[in-house]
PyMOL Python script that loads the backbone (N, CA, C, O; Angstrom):
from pymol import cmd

cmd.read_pdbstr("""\
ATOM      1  N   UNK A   1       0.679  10.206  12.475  1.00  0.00           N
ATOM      2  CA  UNK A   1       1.823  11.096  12.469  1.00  0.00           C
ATOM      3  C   UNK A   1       1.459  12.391  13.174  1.00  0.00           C
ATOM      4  O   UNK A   1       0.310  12.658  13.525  1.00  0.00           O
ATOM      5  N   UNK A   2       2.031  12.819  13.273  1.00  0.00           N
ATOM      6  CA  UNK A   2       2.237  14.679  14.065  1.00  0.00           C
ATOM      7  C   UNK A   2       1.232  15.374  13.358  1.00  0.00           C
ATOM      8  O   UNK A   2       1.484  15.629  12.181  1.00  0.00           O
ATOM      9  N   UNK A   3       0.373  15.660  13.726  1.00  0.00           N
ATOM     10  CA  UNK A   3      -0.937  16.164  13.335  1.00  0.00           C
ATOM     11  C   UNK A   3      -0.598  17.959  13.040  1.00  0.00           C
ATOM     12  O   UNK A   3      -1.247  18.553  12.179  1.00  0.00           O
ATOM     13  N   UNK A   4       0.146  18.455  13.612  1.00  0.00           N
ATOM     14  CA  UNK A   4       1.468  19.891  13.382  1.00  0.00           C
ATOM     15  C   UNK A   4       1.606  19.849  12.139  1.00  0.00           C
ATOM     16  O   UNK A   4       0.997  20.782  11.615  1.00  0.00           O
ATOM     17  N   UNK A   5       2.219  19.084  11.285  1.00  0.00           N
ATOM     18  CA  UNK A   5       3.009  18.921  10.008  1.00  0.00           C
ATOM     19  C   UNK A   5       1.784  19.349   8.717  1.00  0.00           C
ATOM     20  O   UNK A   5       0.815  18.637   8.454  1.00  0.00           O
ATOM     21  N   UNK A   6       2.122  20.708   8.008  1.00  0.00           N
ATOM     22  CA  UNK A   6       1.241  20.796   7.162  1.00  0.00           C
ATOM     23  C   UNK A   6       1.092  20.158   6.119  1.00  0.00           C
ATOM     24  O   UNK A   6       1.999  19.509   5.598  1.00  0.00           O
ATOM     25  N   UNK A   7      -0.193  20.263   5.622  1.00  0.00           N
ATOM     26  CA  UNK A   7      -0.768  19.527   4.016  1.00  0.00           C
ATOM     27  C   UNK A   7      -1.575  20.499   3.626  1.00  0.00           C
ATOM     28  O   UNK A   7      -2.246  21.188   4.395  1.00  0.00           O
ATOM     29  N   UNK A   8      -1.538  20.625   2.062  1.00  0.00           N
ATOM     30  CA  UNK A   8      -2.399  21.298   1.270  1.00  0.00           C
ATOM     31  C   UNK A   8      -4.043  20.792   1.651  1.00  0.00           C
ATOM     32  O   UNK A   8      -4.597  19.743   1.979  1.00  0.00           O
ATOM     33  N   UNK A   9      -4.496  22.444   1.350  1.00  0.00           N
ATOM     34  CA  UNK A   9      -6.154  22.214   1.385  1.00  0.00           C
ATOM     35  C   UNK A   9      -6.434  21.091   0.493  1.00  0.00           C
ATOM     36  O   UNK A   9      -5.844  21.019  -0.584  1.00  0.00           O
ATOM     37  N   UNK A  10      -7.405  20.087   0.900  1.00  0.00           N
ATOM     38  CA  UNK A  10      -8.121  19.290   0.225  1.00  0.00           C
ATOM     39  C   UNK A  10      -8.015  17.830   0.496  1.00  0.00           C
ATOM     40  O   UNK A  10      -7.839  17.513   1.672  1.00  0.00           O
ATOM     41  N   UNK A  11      -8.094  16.888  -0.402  1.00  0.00           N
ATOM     42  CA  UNK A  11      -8.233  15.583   0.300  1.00  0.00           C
ATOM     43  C   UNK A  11      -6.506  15.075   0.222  1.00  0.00           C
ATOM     44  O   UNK A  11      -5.993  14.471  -0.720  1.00  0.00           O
ATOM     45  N   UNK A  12      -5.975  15.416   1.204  1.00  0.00           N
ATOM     46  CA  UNK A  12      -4.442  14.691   1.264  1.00  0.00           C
ATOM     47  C   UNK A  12      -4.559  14.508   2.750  1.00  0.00           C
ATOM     48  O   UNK A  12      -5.407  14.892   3.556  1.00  0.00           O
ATOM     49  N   UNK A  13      -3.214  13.652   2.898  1.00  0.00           N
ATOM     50  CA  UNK A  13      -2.724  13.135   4.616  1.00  0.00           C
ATOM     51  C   UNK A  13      -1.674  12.923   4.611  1.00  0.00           C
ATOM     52  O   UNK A  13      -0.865  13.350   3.788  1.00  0.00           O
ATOM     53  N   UNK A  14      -1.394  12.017   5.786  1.00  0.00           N
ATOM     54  CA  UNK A  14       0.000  11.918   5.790  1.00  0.00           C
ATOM     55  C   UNK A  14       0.025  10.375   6.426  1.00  0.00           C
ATOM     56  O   UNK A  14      -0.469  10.372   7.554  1.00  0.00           O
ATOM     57  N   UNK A  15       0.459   9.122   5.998  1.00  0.00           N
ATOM     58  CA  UNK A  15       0.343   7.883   6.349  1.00  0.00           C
ATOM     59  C   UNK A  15       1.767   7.909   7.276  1.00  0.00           C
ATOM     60  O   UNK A  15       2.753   8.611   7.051  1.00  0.00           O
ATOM     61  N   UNK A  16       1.590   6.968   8.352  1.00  0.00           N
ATOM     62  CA  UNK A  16       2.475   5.781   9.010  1.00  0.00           C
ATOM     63  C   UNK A  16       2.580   4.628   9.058  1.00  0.00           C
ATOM     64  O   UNK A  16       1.747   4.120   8.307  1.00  0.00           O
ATOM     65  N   UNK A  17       3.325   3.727   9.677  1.00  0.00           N
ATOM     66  CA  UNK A  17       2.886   2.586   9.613  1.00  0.00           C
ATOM     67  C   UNK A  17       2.282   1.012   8.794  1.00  0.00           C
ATOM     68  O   UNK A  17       1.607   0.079   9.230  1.00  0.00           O
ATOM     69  N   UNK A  18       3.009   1.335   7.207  1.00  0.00           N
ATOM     70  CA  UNK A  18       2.288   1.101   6.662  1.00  0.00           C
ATOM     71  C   UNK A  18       2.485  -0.559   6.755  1.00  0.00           C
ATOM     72  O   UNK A  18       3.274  -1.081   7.542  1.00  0.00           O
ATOM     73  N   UNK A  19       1.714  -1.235   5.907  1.00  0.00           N
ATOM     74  CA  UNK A  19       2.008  -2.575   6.108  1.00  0.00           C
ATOM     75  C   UNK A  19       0.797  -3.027   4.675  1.00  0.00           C
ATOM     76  O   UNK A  19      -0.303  -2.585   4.341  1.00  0.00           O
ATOM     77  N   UNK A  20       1.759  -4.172   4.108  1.00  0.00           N
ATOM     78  CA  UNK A  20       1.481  -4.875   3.285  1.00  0.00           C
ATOM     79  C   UNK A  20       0.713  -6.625   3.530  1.00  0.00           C
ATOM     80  O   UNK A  20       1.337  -7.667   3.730  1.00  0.00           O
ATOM     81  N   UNK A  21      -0.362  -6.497   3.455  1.00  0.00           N
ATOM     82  CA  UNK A  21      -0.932  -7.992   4.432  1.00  0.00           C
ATOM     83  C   UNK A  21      -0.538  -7.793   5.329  1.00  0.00           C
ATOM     84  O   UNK A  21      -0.732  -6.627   5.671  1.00  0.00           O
ATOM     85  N   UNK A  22       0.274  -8.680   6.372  1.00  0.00           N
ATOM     86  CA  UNK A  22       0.806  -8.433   7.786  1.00  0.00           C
ATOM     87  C   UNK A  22       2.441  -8.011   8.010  1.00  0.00           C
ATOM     88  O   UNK A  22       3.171  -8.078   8.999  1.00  0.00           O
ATOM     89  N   UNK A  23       2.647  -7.579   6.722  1.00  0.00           N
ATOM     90  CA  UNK A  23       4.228  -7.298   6.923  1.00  0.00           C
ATOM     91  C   UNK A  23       4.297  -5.599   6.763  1.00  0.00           C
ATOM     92  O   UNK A  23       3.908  -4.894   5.833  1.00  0.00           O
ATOM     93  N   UNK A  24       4.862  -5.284   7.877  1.00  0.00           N
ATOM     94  CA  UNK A  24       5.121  -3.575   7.751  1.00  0.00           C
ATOM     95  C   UNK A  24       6.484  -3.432   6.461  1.00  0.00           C
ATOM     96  O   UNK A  24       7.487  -4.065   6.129  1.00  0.00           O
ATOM     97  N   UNK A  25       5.867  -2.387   6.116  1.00  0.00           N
ATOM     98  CA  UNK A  25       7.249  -1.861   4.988  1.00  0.00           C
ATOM     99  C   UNK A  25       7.239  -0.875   4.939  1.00  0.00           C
ATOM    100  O   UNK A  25       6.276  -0.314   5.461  1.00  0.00           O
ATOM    101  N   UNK A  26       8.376   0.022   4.236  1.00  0.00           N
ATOM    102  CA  UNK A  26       8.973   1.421   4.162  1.00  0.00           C
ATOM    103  C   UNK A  26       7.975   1.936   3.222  1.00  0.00           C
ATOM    104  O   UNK A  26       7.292   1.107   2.622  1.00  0.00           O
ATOM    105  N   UNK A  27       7.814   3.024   3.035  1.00  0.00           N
ATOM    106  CA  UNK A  27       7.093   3.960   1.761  1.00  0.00           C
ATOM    107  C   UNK A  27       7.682   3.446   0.376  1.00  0.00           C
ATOM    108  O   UNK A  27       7.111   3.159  -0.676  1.00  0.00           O
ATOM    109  N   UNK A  28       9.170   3.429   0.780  1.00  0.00           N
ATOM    110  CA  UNK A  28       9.805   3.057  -0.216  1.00  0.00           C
ATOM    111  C   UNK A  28       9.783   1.560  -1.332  1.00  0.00           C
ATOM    112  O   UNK A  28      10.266   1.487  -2.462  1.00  0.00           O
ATOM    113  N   UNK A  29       9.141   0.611  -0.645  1.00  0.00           N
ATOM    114  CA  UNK A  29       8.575  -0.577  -0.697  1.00  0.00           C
ATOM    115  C   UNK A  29       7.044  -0.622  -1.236  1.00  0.00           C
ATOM    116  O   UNK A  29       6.530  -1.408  -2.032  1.00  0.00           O
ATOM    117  N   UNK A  30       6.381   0.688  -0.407  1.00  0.00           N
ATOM    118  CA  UNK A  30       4.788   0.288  -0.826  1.00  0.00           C
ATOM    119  C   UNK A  30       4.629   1.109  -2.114  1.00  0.00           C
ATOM    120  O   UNK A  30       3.469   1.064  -2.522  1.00  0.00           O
ATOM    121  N   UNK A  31       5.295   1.703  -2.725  1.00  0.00           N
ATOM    122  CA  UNK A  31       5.814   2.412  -3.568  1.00  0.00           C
ATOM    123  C   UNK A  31       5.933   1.909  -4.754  1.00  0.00           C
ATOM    124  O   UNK A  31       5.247   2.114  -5.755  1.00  0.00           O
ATOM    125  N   UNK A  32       7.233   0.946  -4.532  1.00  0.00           N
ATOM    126  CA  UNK A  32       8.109  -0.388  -5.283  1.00  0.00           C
ATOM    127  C   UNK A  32       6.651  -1.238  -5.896  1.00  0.00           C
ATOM    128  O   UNK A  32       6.456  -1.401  -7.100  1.00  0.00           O
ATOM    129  N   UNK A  33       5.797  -1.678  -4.913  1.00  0.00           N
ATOM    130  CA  UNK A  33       5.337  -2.901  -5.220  1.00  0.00           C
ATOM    131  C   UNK A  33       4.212  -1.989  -5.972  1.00  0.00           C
ATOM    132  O   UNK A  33       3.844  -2.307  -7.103  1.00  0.00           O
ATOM    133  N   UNK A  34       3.799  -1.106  -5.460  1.00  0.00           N
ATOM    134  CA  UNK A  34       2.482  -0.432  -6.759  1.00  0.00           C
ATOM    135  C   UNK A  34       2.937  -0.353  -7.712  1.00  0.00           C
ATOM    136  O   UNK A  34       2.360  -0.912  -8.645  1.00  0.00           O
ATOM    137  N   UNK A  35       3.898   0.202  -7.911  1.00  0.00           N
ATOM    138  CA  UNK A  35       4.227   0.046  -9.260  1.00  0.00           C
ATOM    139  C   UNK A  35       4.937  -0.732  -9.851  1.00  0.00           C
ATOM    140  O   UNK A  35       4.957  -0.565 -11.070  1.00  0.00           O
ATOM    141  N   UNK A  36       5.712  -1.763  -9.343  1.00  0.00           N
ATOM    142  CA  UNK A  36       5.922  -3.136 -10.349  1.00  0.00           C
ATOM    143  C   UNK A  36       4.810  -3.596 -10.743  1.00  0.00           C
ATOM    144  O   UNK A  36       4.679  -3.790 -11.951  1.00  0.00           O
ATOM    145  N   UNK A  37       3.318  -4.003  -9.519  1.00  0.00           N
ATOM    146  CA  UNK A  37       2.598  -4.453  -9.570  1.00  0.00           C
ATOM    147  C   UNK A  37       1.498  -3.806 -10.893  1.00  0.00           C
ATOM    148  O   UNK A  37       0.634  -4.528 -11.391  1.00  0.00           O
ATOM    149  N   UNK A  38       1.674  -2.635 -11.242  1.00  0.00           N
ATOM    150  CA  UNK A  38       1.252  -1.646 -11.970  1.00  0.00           C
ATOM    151  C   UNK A  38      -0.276  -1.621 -12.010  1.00  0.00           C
ATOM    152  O   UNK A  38      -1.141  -1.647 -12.886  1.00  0.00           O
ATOM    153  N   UNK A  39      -0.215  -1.543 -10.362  1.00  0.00           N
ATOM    154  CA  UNK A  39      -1.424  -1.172  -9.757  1.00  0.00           C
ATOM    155  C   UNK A  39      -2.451   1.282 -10.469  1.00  0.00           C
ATOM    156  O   UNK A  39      -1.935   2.395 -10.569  1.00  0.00           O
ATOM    157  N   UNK A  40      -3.660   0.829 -10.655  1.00  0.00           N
ATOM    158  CA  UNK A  40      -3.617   1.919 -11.009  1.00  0.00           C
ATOM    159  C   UNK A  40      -3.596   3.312 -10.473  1.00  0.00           C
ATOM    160  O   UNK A  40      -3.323   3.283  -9.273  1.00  0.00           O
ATOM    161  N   UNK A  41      -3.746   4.265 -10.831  1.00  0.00           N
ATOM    162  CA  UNK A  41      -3.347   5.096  -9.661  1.00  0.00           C
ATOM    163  C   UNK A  41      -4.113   5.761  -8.917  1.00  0.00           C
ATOM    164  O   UNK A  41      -3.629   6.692  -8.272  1.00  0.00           O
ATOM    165  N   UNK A  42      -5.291   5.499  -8.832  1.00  0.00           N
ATOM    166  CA  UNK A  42      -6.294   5.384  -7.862  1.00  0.00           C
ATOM    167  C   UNK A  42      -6.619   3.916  -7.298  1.00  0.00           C
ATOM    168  O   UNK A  42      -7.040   2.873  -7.799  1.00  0.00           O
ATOM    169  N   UNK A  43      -6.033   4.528  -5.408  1.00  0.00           N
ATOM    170  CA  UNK A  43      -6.441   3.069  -4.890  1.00  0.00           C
ATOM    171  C   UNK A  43      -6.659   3.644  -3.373  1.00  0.00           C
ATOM    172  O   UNK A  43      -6.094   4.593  -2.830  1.00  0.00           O
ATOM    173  N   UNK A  44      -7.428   2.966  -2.986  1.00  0.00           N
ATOM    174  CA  UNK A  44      -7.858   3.583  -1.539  1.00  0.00           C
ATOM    175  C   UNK A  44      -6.909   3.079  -0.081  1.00  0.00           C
ATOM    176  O   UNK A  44      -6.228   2.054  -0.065  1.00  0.00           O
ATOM    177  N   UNK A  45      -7.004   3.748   0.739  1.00  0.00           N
ATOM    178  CA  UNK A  45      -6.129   3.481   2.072  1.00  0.00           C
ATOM    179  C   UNK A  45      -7.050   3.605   2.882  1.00  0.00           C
ATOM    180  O   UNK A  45      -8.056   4.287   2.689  1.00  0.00           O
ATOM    181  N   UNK A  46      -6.767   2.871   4.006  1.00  0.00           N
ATOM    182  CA  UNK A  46      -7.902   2.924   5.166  1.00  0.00           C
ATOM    183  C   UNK A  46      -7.499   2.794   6.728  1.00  0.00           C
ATOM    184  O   UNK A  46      -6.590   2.056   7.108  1.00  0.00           O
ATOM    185  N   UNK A  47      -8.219   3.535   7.520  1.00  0.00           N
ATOM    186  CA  UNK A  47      -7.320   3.494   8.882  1.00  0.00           C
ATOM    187  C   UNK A  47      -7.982   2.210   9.388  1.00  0.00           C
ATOM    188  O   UNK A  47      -9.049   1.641   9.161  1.00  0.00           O
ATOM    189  N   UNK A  48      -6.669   1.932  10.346  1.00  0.00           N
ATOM    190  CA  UNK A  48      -6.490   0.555  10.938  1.00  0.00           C
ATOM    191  C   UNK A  48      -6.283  -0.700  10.477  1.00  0.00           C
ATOM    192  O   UNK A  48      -6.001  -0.754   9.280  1.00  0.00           O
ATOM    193  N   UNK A  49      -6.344  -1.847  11.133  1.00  0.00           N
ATOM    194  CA  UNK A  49      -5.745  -2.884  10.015  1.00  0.00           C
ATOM    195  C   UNK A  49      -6.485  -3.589   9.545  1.00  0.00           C
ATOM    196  O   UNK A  49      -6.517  -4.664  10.143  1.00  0.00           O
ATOM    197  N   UNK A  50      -7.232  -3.516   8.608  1.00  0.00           N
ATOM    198  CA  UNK A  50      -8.561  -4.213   7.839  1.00  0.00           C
ATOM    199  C   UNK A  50      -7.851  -6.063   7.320  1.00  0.00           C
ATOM    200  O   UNK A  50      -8.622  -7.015   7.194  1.00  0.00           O
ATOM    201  N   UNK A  51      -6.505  -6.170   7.128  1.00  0.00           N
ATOM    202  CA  UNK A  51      -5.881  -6.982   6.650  1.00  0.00           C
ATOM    203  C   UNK A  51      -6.956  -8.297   6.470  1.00  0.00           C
ATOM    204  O   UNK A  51      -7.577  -8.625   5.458  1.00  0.00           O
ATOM    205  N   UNK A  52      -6.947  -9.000   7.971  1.00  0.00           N
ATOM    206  CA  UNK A  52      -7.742 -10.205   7.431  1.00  0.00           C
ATOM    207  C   UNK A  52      -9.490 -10.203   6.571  1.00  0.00           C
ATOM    208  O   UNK A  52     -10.087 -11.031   5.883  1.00  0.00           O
ATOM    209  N   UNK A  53      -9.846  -8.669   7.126  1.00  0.00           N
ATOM    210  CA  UNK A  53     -11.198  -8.997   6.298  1.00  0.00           C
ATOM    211  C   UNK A  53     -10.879  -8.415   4.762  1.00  0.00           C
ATOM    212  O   UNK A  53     -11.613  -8.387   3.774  1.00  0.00           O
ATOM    213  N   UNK A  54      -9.611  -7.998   4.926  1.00  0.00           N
ATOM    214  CA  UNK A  54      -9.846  -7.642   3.238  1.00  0.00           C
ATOM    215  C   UNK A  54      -9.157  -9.470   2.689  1.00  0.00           C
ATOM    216  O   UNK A  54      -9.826  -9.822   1.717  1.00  0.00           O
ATOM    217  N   UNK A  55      -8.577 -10.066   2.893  1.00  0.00           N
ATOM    218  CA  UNK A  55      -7.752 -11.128   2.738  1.00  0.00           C
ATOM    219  C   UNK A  55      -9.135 -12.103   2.701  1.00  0.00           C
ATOM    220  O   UNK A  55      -9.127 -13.035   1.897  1.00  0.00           O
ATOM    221  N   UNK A  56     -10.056 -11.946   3.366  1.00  0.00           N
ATOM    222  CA  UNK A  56     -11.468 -12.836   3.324  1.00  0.00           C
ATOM    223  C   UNK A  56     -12.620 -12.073   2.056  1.00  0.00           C
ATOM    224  O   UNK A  56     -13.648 -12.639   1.683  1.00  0.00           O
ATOM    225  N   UNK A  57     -12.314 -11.174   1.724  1.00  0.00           N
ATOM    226  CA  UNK A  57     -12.925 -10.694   0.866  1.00  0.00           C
ATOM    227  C   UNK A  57     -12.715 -10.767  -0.562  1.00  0.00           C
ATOM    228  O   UNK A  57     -13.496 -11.009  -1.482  1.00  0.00           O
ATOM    229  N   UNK A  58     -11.078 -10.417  -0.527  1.00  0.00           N
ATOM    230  CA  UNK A  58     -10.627 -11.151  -2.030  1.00  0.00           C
ATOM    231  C   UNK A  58     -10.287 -12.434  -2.537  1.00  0.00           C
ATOM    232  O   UNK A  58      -9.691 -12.619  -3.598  1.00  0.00           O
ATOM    233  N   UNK A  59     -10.808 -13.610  -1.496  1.00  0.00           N
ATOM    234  CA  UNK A  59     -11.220 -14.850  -1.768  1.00  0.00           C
ATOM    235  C   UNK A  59     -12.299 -15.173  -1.987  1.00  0.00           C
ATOM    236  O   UNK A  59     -12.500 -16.191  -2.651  1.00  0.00           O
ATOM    237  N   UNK A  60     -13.713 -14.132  -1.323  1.00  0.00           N
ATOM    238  CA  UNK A  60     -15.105 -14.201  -2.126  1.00  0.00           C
ATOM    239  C   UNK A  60     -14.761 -13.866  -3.383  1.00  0.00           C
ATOM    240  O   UNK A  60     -15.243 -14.487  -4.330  1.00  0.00           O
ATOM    241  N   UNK A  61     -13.997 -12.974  -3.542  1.00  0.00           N
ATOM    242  CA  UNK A  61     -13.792 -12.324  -5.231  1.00  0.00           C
ATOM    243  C   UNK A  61     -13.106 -12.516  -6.272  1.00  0.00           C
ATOM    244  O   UNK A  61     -13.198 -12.115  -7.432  1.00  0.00           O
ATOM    245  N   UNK A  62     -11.951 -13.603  -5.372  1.00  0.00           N
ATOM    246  CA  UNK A  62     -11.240 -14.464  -6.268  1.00  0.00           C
ATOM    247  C   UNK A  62     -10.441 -13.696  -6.988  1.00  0.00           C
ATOM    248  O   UNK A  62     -10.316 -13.680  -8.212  1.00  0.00           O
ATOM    249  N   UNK A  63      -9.819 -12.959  -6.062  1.00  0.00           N
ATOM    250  CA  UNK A  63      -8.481 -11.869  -6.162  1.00  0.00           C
ATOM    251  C   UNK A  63      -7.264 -12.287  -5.445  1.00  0.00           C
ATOM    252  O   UNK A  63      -7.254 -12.416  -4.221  1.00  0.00           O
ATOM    253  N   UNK A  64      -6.076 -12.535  -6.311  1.00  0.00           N
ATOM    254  CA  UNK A  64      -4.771 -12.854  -5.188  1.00  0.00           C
ATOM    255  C   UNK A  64      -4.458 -11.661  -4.581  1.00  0.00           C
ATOM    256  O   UNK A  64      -4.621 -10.690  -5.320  1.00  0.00           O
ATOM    257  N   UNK A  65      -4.050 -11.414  -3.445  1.00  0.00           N
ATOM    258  CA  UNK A  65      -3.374 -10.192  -2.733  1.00  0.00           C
ATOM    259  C   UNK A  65      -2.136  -9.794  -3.185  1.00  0.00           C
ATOM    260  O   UNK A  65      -1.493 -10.761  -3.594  1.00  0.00           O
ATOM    261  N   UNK A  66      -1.469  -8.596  -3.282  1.00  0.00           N
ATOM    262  CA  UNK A  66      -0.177  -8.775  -3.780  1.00  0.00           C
ATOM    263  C   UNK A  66       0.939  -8.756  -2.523  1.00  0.00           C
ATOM    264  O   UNK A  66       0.606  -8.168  -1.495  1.00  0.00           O
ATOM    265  N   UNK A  67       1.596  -9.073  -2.558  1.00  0.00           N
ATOM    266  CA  UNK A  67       2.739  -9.776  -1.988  1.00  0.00           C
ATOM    267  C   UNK A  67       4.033  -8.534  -2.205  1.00  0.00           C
ATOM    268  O   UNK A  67       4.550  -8.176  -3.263  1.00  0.00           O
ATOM    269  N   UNK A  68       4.235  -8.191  -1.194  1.00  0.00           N
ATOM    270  CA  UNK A  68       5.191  -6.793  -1.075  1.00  0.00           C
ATOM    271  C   UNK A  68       6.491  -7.302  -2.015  1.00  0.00           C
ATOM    272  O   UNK A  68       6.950  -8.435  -2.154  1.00  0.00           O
ATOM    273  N   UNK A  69       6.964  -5.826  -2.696  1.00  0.00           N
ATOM    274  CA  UNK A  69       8.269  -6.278  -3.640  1.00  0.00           C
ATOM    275  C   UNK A  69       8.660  -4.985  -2.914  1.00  0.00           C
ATOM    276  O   UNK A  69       8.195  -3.850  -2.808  1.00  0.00           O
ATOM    277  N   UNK A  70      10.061  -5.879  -2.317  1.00  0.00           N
ATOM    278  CA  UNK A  70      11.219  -4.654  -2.033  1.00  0.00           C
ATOM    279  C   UNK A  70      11.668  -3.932  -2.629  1.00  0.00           C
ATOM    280  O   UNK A  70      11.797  -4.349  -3.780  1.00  0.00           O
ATOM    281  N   UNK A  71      12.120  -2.707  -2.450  1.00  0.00           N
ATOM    282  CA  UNK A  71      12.639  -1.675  -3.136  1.00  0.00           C
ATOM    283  C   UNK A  71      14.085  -1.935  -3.885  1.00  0.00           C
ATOM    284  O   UNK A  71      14.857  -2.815  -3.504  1.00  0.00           O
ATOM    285  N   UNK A  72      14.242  -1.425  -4.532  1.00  0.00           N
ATOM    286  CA  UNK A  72      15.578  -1.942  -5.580  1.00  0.00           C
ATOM    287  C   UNK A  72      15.897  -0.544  -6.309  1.00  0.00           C
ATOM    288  O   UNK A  72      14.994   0.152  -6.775  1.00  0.00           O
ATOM    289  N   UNK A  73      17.031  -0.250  -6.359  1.00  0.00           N
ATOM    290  CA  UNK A  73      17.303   1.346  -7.217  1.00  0.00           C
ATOM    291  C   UNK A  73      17.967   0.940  -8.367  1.00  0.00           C
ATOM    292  O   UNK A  73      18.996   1.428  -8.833  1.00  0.00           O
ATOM    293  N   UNK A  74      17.015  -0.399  -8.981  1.00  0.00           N
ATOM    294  CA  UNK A  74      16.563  -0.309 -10.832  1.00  0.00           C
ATOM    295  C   UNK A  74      14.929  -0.690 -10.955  1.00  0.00           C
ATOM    296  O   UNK A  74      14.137  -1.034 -10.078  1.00  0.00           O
ATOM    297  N   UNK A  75      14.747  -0.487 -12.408  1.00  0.00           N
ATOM    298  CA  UNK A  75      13.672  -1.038 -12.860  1.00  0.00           C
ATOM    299  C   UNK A  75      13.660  -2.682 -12.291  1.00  0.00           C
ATOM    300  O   UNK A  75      14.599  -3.475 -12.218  1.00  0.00           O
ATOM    301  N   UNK A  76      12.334  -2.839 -11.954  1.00  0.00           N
ATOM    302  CA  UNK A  76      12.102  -4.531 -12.115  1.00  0.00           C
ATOM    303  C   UNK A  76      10.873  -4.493 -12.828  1.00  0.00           C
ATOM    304  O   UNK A  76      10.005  -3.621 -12.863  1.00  0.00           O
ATOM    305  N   UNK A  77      10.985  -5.983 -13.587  1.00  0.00           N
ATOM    306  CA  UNK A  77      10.225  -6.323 -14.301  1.00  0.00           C
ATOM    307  C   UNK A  77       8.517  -6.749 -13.264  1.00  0.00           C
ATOM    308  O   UNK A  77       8.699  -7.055 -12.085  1.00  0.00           O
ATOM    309  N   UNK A  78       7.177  -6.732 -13.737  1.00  0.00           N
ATOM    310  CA  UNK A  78       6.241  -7.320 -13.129  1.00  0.00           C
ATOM    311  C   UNK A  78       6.326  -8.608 -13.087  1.00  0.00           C
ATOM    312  O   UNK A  78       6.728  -9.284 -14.034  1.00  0.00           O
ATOM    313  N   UNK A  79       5.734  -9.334 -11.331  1.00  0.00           N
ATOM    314  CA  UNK A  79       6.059 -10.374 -11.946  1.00  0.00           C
ATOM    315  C   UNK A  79       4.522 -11.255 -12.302  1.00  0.00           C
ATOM    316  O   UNK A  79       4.550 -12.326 -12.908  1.00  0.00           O
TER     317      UNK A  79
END
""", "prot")
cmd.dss("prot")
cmd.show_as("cartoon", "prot")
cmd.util.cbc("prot")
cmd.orient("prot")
């Protein structure tokens, strides 16, 4: 993003682009799915698209990936 646009001193940024496995989605979506998923609230982001080696990594570890949940303006249940 516009490197212009301010942020508070300290460890913050400003993401684009985001994408869930190989599907891009809105903020509004990556948002949605953390928290249906009730992912905790420390979780790391990383530049560029790590996708397949993280997707090869949480099969050494025997982790499913989560699977983007669209945004909806109600509660949804986890699934």
């Amino acid at each position: 993003m516009d490197k212009k646009k301010k942020s508070y001193y300290g460890s913050g940024g400003w993401v684009s682009d985001l994408k869930i496995g190989f599907r891009a989605v809105s903020a509004l979506d990556f948002v949605n799915t953390i928290m249906v998923n009730r992912v905790q609230h420390h979780f790391t982001l990383a530049f560029g698209n790590l996708t397949e080696e993280m997707i090869e990594m949480a099969s050494w570890l025997q982790i499913q990936p989560l699977d983007a949940v669209p945004y909806q303006k109600y509660m949804q249940n986890p699934h």
